[in-house]
Steps between C-alpha positions, in 0.01 A plus 500: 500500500609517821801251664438338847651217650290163595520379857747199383726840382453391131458859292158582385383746202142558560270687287373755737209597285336168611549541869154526698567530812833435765424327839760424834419138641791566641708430142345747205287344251434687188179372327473581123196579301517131313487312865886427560651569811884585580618491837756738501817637758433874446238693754180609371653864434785415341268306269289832469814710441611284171173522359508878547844510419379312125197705466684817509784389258227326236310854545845746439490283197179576344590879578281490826531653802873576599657319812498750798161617389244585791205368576321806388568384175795671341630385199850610320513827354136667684497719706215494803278780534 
């Protein structure tokens, strides 16, 4: 879950598993999977960070990659050859 803020500044916990895609028009809309929209105050990357920022703490969780990792695919504790 992620926390945004509506355009009318009323706090928003979204669920950012269901997001599909983000789109400027100029205000961000977030469409979900189920067909809802949010129009939302935060830019299209700060969207993008959160839902990064949730993926990575959901996956440290489950014992997954650790934060920091590279792109090469590190994980905690292996070294790369």
């Amino acid at each position: 879950m992620i926390r945004l803020t509506r355009i009318n500044r009323v706090p928003l916990v979204l669920n950012a598993d269901l997001i599909e895609h983000v789109e400027v028009t100029p205000d961000t809309v977030i469409s979900l999977t189920t067909g809802q929209k949010f129009v939302v105050l935060e830019t299209p990357e700060e969207v993008i960070e959160r839902v990064i920022e949730y993926r990575r703490a959901i996956n440290e969780r489950a014992g997954g990659p650790a934060a920091g990792a590279s792109d090469r695919g590190e994980k905690k504790g292996v070294d790369s050859v």
